[in-house]
N, C-alpha and C positions, 0 to 999 in steps of 0.2 A: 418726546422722549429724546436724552442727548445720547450720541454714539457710545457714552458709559455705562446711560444707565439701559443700555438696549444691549450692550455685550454682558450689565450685571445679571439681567431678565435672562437669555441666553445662558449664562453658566447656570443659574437656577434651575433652571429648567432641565438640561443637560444633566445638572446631577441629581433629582427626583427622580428621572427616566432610569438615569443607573442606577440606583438605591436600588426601585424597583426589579431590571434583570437581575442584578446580583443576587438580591432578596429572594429573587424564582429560581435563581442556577445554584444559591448554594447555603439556604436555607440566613434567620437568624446571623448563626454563628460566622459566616461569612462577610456579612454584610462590615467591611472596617477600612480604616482609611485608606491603608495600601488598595484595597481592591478598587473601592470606592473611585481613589483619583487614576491607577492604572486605566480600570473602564473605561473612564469618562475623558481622562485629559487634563481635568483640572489639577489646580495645587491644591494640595492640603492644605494652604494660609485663603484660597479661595472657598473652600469647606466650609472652614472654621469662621471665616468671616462672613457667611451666608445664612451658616445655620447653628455656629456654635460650637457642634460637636454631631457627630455620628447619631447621637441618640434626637440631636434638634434636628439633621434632615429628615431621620425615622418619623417622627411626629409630624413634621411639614407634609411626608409622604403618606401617612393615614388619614390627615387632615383632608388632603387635597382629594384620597379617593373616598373617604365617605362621606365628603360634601358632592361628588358627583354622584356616589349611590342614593343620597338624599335628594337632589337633587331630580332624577329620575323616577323617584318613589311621590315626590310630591307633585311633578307633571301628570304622574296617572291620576293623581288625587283629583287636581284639581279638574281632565276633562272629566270628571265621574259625576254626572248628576244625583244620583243616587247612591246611600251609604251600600246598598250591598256589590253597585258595580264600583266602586271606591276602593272596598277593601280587596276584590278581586283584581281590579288593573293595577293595587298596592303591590300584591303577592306576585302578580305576574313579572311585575317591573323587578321588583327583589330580583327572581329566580333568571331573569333575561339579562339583567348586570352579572350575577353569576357567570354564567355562561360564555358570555362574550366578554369580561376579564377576569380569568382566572384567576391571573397571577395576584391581580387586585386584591382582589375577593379570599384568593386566601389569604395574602398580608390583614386583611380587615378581620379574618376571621380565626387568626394564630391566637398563641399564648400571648406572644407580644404584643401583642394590639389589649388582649384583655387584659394584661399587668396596667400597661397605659389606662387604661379605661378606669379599671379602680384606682386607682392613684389620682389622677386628672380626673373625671366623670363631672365635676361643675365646671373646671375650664374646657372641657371638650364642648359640653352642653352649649354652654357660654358663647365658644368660639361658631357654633351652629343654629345661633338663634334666627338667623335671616332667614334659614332653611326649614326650621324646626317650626316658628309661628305660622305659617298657614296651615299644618299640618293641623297642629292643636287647636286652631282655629276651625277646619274642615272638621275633625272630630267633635266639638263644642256645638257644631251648627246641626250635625247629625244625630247627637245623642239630645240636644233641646227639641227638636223638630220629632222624636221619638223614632227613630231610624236604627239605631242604635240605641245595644243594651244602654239602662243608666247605670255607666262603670265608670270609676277615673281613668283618666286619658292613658296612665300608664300601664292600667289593669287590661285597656284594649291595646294599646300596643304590644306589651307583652303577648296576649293572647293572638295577636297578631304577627306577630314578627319570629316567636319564639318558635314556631315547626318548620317556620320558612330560614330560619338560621340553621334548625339542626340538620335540617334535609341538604340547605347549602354546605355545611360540614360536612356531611357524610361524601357527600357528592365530592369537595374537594380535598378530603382524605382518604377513603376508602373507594370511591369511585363505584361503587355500586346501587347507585340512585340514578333516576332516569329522569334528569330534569326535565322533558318534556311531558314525559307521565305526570311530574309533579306538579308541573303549570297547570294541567288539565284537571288532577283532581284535588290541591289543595283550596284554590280557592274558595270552592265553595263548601268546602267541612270547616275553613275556619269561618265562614261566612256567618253560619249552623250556628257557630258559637258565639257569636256576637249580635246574633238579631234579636229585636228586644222581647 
């Protein structure tokens, strides 16, 4: 890599980082270029030529964190020999990224991440197929082998993912959910629901 393209990886990165604080210190509505390049350092013409616009770093920055929360969801996948300790060290991994990035997890879990999502939902998908195919693969092997219900792969995700999302919401809006209560007893009710 030449000294340019190591100082352009460097402002990249620098300002995903600040996306991110500013995104936790002051919601949305703050997140803009003045703050943006004050934070960081950069110029707004290093912004713009990185990512476009405000709304392209935004995207870069949900990209980047729920390929790592994917990322961490399909590592449990994969040491799980079995679908019901599978879907368990799924749930746990969910709730364990929670946890230890907040700020993450709630950018991933705003309005603005869901406006994104229904707008984008094939290019997101798309841009997470490296992530997303062993998953669906892991799922395919479990529900053929009779491990799991026979449900389509969304109908278990869904049923999967969807109490581990609201409890992560509650948890990172109202703060009155006990995520290690909920490590200990979601896994296996949603487990309940999914064995064949």
């Amino acid at each position: 890599m030449s000294p340019k393209q190591r100082r352009g990886a460097e402002t990249v990165e620098r300002l995903l980082d600040t996306a991110l604080a500013v995104y936790a210190e002051a919601g949305e509505s703050g997140v803009t270029v003045q703050a943006l390049t004050t934070s960081s350092g950069v110029s707004p013409g290093s912004l713009y030529h990185h990512f476009g616009s405000v709304d392209g770093l935004m995207s870069a920055l949900l990209l980047r964190w729920l390929g790592k929360l994917l990322d961490d969801v399909s590592t449990a996948l994969a040491r799980s020999r079995t679908a019901r300790t599978g879907i368990r060290a799924a749930v746990r991994a969910y709730l364990a990224f929670v946890g230890e990035h907040p700020d993450a997890a709630r950018l991933l879990h705003s309005s603005y991440a869901d406006r994104l999502t229904m707008v984008q939902a094939r290019q997101l998908r798309d841009s997470q197929e490296a992530r997303l195919s062993p998953v669906a693969a892991w799922l395919e092997r479990h529900v053929a082998s009779g491990e799991l219900a026979a449900l389509p792969a969304p109908l278990i995700e869904s049923m999967t993912l969807g109490p581990v999302v609201g409890v992560a919401r509650r948890w990172l809006s109202v703060g009155d959910v006990d995520l290690d209560q909920a490590a200990r007893v979601l896994p296996d009710r949603i487990w309940r629901s999914l064995e064949p």
